[in-house]
C-alpha positions as CSV (number, residue, x, y, z in Angstrom):
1,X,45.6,77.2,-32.0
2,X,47.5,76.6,-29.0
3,X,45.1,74.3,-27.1
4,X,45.8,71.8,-30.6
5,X,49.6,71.7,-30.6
6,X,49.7,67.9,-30.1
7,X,47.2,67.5,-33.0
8,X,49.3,69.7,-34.9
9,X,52.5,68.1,-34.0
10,X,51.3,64.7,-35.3
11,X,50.4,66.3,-38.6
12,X,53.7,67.6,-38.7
13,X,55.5,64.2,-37.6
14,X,53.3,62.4,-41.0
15,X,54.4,65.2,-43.7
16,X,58.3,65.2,-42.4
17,X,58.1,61.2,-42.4
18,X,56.9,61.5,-46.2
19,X,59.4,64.1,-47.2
20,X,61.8,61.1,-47.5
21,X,63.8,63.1,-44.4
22,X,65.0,60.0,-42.3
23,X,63.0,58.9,-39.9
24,X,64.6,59.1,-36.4
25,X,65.9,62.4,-36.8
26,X,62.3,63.7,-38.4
27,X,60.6,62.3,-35.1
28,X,63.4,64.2,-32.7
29,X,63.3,67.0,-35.2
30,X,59.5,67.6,-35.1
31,X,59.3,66.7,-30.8
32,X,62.5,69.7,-30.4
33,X,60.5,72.2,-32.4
34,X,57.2,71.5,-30.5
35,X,58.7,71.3,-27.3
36,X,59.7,75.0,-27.8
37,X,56.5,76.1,-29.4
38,X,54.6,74.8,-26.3
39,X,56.5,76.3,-23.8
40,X,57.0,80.2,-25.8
41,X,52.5,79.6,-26.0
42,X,52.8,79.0,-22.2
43,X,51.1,74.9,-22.4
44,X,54.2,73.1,-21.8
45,X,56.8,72.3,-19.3
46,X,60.1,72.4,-21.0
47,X,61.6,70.4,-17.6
48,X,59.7,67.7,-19.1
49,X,62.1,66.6,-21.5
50,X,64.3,66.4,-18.3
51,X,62.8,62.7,-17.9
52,X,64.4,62.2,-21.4
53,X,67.8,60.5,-20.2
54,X,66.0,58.5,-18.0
55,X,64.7,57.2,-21.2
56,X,67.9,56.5,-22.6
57,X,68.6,54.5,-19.5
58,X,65.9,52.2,-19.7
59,X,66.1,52.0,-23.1
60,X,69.7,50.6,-23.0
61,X,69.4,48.7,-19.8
62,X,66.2,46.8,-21.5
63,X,67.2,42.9,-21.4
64,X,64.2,42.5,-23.8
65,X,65.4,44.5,-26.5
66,X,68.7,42.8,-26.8
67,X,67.0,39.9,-28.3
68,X,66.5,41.8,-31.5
69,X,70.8,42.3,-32.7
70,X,70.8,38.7,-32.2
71,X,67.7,37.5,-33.7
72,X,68.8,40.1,-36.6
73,X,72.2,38.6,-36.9
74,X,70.5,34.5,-37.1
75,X,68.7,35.7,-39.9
76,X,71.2,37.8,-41.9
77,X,73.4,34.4,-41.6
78,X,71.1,32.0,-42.9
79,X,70.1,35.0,-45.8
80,X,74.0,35.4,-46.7
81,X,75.3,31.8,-46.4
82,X,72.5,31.2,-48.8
83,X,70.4,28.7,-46.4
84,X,67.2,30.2,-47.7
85,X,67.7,30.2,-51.8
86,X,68.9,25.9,-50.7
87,X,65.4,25.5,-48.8
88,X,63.5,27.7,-51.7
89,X,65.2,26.2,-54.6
90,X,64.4,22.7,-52.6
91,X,60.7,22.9,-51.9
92,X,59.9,24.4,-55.7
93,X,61.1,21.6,-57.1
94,X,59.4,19.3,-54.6
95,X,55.5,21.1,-55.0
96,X,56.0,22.7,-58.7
97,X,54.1,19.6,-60.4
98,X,51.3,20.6,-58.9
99,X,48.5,23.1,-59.8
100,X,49.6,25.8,-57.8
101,X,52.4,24.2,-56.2
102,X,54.7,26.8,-56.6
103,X,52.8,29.4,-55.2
104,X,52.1,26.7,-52.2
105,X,56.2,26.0,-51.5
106,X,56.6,29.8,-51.7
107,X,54.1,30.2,-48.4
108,X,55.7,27.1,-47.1
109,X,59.2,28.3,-47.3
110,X,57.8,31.7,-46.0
111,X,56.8,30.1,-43.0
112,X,60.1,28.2,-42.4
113,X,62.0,31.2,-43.2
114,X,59.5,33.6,-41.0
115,X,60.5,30.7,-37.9
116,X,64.0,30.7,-38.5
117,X,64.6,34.8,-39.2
118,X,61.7,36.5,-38.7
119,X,63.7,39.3,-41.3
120,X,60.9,40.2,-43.8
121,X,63.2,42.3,-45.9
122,X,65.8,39.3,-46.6
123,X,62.9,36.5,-47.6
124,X,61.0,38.9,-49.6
125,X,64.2,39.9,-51.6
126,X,65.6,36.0,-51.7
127,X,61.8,35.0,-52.9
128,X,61.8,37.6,-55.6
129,X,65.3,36.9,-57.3
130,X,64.8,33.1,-56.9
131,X,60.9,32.1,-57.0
132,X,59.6,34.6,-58.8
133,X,61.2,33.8,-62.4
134,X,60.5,30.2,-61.7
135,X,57.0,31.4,-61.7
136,X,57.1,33.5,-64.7
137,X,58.4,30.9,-66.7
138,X,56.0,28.4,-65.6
139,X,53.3,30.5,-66.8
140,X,52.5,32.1,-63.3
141,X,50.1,35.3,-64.0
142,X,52.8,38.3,-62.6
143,X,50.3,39.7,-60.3
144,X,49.4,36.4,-58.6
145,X,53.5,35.1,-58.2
146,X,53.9,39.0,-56.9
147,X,51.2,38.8,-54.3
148,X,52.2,35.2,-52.8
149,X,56.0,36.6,-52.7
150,X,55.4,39.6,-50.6
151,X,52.6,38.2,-48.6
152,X,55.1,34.9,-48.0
153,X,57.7,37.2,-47.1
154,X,55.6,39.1,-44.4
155,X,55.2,36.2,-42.2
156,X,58.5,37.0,-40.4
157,X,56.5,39.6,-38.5
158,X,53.8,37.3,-36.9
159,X,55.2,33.9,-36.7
160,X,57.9,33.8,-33.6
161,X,60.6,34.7,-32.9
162,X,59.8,38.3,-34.7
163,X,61.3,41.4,-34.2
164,X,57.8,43.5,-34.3
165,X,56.7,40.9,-31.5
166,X,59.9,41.8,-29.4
167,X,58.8,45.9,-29.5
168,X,55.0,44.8,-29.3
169,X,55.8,42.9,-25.7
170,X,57.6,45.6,-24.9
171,X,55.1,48.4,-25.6
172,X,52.2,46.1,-24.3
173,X,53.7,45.2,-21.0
174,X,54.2,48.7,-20.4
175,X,50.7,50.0,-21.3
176,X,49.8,46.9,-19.3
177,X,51.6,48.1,-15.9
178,X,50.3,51.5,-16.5
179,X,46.5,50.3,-16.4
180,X,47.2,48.7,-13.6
181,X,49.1,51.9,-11.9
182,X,45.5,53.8,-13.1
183,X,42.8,50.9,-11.3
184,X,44.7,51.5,-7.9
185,X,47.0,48.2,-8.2
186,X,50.6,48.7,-7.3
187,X,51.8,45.1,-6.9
188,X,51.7,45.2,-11.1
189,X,52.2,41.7,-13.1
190,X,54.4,42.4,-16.2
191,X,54.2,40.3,-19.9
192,X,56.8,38.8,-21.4
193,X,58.5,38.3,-24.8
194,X,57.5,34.5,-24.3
195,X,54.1,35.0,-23.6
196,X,53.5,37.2,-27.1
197,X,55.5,34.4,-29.2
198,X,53.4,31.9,-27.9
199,X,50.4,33.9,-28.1
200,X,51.1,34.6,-32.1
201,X,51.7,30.9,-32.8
202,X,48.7,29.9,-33.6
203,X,47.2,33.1,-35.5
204,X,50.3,32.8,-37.5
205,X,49.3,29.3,-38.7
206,X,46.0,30.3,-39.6
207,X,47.5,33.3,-42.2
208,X,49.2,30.4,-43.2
209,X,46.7,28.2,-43.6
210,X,44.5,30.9,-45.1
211,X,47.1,31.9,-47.8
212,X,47.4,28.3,-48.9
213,X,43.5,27.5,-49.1
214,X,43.6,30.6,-51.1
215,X,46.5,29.7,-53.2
216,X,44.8,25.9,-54.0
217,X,41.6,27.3,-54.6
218,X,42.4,29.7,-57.6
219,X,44.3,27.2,-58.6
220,X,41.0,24.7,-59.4
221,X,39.2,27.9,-60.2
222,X,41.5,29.6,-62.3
223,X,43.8,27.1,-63.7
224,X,45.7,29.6,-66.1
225,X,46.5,31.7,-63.6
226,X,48.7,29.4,-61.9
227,X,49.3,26.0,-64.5
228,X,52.2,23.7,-63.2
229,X,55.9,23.7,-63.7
230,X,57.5,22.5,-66.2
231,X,58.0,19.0,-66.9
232,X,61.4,18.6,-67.2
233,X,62.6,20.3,-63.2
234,X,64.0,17.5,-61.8
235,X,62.0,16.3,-58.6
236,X,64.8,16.9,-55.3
237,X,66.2,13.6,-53.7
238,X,65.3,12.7,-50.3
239,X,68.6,13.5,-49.3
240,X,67.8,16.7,-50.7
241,X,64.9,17.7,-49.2
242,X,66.0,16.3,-45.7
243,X,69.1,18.4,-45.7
244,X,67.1,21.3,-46.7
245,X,64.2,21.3,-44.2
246,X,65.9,19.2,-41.3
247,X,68.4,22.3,-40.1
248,X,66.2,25.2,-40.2
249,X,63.5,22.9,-38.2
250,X,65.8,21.9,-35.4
251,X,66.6,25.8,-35.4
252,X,63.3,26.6,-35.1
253,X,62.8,23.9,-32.0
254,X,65.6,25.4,-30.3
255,X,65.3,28.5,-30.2
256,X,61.4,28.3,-29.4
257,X,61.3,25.6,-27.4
258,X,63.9,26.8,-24.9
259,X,61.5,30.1,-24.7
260,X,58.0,28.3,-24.6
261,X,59.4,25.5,-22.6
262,X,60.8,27.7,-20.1
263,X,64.3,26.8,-20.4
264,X,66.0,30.3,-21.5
265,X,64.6,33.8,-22.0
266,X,64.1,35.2,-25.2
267,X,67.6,36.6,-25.3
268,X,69.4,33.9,-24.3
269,X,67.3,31.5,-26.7
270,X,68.5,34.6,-29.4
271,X,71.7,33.5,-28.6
272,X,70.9,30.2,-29.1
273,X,69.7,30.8,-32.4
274,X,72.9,33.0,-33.6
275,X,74.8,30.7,-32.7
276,X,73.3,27.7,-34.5
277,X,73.2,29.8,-37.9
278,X,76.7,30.1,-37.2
279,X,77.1,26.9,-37.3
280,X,74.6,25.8,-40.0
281,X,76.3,28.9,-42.6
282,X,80.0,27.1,-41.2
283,X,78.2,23.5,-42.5
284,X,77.1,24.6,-45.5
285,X,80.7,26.2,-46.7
286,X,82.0,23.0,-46.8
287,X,85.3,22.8,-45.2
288,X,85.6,20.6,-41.4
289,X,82.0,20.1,-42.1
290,X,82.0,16.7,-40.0
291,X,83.5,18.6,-36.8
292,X,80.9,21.6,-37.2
293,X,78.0,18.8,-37.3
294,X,79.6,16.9,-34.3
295,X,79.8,20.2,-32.5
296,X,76.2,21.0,-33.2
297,X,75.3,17.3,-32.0
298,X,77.4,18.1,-29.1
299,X,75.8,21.3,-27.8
300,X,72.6,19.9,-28.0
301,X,73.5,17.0,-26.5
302,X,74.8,19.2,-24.0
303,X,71.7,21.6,-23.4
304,X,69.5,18.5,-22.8
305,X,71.8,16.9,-20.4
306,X,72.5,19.7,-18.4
307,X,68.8,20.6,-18.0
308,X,67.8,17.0,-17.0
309,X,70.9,16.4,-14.5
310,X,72.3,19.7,-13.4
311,X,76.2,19.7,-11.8
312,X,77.7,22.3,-9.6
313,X,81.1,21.4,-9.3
314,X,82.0,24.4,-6.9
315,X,80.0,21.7,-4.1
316,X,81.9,19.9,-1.7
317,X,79.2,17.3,-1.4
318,X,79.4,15.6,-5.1
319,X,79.5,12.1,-5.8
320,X,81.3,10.4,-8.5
321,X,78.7,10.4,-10.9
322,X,78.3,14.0,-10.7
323,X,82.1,14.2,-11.4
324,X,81.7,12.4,-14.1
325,X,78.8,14.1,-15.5
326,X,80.8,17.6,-15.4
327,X,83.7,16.0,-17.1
328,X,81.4,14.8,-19.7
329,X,79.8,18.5,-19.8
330,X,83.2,19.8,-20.2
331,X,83.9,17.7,-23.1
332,X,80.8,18.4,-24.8
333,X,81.5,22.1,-24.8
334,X,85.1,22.3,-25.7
335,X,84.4,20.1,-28.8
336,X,81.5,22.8,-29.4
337,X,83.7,25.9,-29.1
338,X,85.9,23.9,-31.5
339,X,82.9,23.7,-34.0
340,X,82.5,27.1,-33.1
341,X,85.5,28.1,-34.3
342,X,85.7,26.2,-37.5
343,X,82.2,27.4,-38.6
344,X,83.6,31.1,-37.9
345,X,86.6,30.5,-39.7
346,X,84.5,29.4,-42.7
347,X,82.6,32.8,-43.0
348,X,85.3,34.8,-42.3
349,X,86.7,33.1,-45.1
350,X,84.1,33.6,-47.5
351,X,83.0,36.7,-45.9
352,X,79.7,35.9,-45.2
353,X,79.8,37.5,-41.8
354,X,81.1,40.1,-42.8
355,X,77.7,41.1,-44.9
356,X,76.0,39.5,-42.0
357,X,77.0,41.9,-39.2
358,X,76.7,44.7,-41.6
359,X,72.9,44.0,-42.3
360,X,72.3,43.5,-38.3
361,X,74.1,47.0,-37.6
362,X,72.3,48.8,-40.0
363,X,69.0,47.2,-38.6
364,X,69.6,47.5,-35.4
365,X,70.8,51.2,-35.0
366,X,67.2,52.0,-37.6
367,X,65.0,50.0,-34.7
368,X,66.7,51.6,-31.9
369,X,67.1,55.5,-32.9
370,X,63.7,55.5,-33.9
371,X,62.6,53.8,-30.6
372,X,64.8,56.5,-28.9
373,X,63.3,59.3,-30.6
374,X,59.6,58.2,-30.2
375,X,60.5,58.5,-26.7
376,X,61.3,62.4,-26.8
377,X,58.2,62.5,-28.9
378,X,55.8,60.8,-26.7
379,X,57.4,63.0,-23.8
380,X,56.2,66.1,-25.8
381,X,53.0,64.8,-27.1
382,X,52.4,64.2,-23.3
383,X,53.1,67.2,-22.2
384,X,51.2,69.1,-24.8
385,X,47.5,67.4,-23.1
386,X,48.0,64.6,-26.4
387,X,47.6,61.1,-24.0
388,X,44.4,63.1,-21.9
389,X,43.1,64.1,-25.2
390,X,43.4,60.5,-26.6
391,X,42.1,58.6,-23.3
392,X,39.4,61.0,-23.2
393,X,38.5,60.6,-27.1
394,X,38.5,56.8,-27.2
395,X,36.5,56.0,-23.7
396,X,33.8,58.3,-25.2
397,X,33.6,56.9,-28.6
398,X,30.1,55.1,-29.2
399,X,30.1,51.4,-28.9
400,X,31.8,51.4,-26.0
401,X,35.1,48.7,-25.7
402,X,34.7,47.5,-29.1
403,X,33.9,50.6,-31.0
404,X,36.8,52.0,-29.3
405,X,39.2,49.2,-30.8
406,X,37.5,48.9,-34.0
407,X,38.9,52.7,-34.5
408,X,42.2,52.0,-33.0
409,X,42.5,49.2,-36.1
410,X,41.5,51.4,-38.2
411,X,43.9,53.8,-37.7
412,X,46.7,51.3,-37.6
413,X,45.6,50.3,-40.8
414,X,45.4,53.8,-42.3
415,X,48.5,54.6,-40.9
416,X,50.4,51.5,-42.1
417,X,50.2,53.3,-45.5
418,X,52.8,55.5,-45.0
419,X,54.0,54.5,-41.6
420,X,56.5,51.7,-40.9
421,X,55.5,49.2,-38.2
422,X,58.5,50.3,-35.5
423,X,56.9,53.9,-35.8
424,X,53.8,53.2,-35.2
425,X,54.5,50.7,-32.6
426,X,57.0,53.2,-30.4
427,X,54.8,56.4,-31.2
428,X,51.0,55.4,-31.7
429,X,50.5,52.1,-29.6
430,X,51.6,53.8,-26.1
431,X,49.4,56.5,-26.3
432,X,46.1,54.2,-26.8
433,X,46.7,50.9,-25.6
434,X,46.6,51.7,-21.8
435,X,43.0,53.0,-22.6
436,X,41.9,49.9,-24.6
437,X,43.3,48.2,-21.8
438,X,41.1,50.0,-19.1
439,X,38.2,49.6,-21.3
440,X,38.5,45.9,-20.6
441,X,40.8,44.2,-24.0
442,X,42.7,41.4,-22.8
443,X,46.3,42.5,-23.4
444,X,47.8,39.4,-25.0
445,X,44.9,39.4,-27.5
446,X,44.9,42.7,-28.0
447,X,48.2,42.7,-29.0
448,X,48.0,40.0,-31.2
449,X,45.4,41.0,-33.2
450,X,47.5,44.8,-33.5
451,X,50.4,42.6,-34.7
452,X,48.6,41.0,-37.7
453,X,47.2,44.4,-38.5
454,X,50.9,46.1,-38.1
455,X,52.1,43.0,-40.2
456,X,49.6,43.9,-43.3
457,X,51.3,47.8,-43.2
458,X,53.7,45.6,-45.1
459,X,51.5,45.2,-48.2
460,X,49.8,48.2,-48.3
461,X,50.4,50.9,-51.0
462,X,51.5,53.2,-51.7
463,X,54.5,52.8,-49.2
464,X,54.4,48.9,-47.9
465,X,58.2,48.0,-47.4
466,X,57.3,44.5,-49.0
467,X,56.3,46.1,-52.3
468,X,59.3,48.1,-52.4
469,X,61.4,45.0,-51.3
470,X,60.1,43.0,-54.2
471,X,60.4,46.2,-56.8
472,X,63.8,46.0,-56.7
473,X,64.4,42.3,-56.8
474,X,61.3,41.6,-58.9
475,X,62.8,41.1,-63.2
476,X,61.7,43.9,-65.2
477,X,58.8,42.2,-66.6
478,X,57.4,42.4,-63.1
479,X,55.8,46.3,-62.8
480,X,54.6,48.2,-59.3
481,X,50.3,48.1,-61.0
482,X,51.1,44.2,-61.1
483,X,52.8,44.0,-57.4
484,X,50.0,46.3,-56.4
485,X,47.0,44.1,-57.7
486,X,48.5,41.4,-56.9
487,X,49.0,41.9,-52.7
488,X,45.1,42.9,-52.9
489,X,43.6,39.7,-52.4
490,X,45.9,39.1,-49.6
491,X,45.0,42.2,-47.6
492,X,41.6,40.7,-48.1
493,X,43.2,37.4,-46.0
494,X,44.7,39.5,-43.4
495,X,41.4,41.1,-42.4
496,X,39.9,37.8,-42.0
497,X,42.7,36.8,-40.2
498,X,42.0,39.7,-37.7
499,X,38.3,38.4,-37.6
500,X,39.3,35.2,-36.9
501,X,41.6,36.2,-33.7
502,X,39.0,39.1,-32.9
503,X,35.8,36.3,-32.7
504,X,38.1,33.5,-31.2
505,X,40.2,34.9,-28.9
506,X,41.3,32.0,-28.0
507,X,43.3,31.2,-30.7
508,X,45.8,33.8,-28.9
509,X,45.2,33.1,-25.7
510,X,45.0,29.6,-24.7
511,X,48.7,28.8,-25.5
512,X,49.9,31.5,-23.4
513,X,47.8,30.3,-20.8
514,X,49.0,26.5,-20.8
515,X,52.3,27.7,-20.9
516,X,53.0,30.8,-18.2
């Protein structure tokens, strides 16, 4: 009994995560008790959990990781100053003449949404109280308008920037440094957040593009399923669809192009991005819109100018244009605090930030207790002979490298059932990933092709977060067997799109490489 205490620990941790107990304290809860147990049978070291607060440390000192309140907080913004029902509302009117064509603005608006917020819980919830009647009253079967919202919604977690590929980098780079430690290298090369977004770029536009072949084709095959809308919804202006689609876009560009183009690191490009759904939620209110706008054109005006001519004034050495250029810089950014400013006053106003920073609290202190206590519970689990037991088990598995991953996906998969991405990321991924890595797995593929597989946990039943998302936003006609049937096809899609990343690898690593 003794010599399985870590196998017995992780059947503890899965029955005290589906007691409904809450997470982080189940996962400190269940590494405490088999701490003790260990050391009382004599197979532990208690002064392991010693390295605990160095833990902590790292944990708050990580520069990665404070990417994600602010990523959090852009997409709360553009969810509560209603940005996203605008775009949605927009693009159904736009596609919904054609066969299909709600289900296609849907994934489109999913996409947008998943590049401008990367929340899945916020577009799954805005898509289910706004699409999904439009649907149902356009004759839409409820199983097929179910399945395109959740599966729309998901996106958030593989296109950029995404929360899940913040933690990923994070885990990977680690399990990366530590094969390296393992071969005999101790000048070890790091990943970064940058490389992973640009990585997932592509793979997330082919789940896109697979969603929408799939959505077109059963409309020509099964025209009932998904007939057009009605006649009479009045097609959007191009005024309309321009201020719909034109913000979110030039969001997008800036916060990843400053990351893939090298000009700001993930959290500052975070920032980036907070601040210009500040400004676009400011815009939207309506009052000293025309300064907020001139402030927006200002900072970007700013950003470019200051990256092509660079001016240290502090220099003794400057010429007049360079004075010149830093009063012009200076000017620029005062008239942006001043759009700042209004844009904040407008939310505070309407108290829209308010919700906001509530939403990115809650979020925030979920995603980092539960990364805190994975790390007291990958401490035991280590101590216990778990890691030895799981490097041991996967380098002897038959097939070699790729039987070895095909059971880690598995797994995942399995364990996406009842687990939620962050838990499987902090407490599963750690423990097998320096393995695969030894065994040869490119570590930017290989945690690609994890993410889409972590990004389908959130369609699978029983307990797939998008299901439960769209249960309580979803009209009563709407039951659980019709969101259940009707996410099946697309956990169909996401396996292919595994197979497509697993057989052309270069899908997810070419970018990265042109790049970095």
């Amino acid at each position: 009994m003794t010599a399985n205490l870590d196998l017995l620990m992780f059947a503890a941790l899965i029955v005290a995560i589906m007691s409904g107990f809450p997470v982080a304290f189940s996962i400190s809860g269940v590494a405490v008790l088999f701490a003790y147990l260990g050391w009382v049978a004599g197979v532990m070291d208690i002064t392991l959990l010693g390295a605990f607060g160095q833990r902590v440390f790292g944990l708050i000192s990580n520069q990665v990781l404070i990417a994600i309140p602010l990523f959090v907080l852009m997409g709360a913004l553009l969810e509560k100053s209603r940005i996203a029902e605008e775009l949605l509302d927009t693009m159904g009117r736009a596609f919904g003449q054609l066969r299909g064509g709600l289900g296609i603005s849907v994934v489109l608006v999913g996409a947008l949404l998943a590049a401008s917020t990367g929340i899945v819980g916020a577009t799954v919830v805005a898509m289910g109280m706004i699409a999904l009647p439009t649907m149902l009253r356009s004759g839409y079967d409820p199983r097929v308008a179910s399945g395109i919202v959740c599966t729309a919604g998901t996106l958030g977690q593989i296109i950029p920037p995404s929360t899940l590929l913040i933690i990923l980098a994070d885990v990977m780079s680690n399990a990366y440094q530590q094969a390296q430690y393992e071969q005999g290298k101790f000048s070890v090369e790091a990943l970064s957040v940058g490389q992973f977004f640009a990585a997932a770029l592509i793979p997330g536009l082919v789940l896109v593009s697979l969603y929408l072949i799939y959505v077109l084709a059963r409309g020509a095959l099964r025209p009932q399923d998904m007939p057009p809308a009605p006649a009479d919804m009045p097609l959007p202006t191009r005024a309309e669809v321009l201020g719909a689609i034109v913000p979110p876009v030039l969001l997008i560009f800036a916060v990843l192009g400053s990351i893939l183009g090298g000009l700001a690191t993930p959290t500052e490009a975070a920032a980036v991005g907070a601040i210009g759904a500040l400004l676009m939620s400011g815009a939207r209110l309506g009052r000293h819109r025309k300064t907020i706008v001139a402030a927006a054109v200002a900072l970007i005006l700013l950003a470019i100018a200051a990256g092509a001519f660079p001016v240290r004034l502090q220099r003794g050495d400057l010429g007049i244009a360079s004075y010149l250029a830093g009063g012009l810089y200076i000017a620029l950014a005062v008239l942006g605090a001043f759009g700042i400013l209004a844009a904040l006053r407008n939310v505070l106003g309407e108290r829209v930030i308010h919700d906001a920073v509530n939403s990115t609290m809650t979020m925030t202190a979920m995603i980092f207790a539960t990364i805190l206590a994975a790390g007291m519970f990958s401490l035991v689990f280590i101590g216990l002979g778990g890691e030895e037991r799981v490097a041991y088990w996967l380098a002897n598995l038959p097939g070699g490298a790729t039987g070895a991953l095909l059971v880690t996906m598995l797994i995942v998969f399995v364990m996406g059932f009842f687990l939620d991405f962050v838990e499987i990321s902090v407490i599963v991924l750690p423990l097998v990933t320096p393995t695969l890595i030894l065994l040869g797995h490119d570590p930017i593929w290989l945690g690609i092709i994890l993410a889409i597989n972590l990004q389908t946990s959130f369609l699978t039943p029983p307990f797939g977060f998008s299901l439960f998302y769209l249960r309580g936003a979803a009209p009563p006609e709407i039951t659980t067997g019709h969101i259940y049937q009707g996410v099946m096809p697309f956990i169909a899609l996401q396996a292919i799109g595994v197979a497509v990343v697993w057989f052309l690898p270069s899908l997810a690593t070419w970018l990265p490489s042109v790049i970095f």
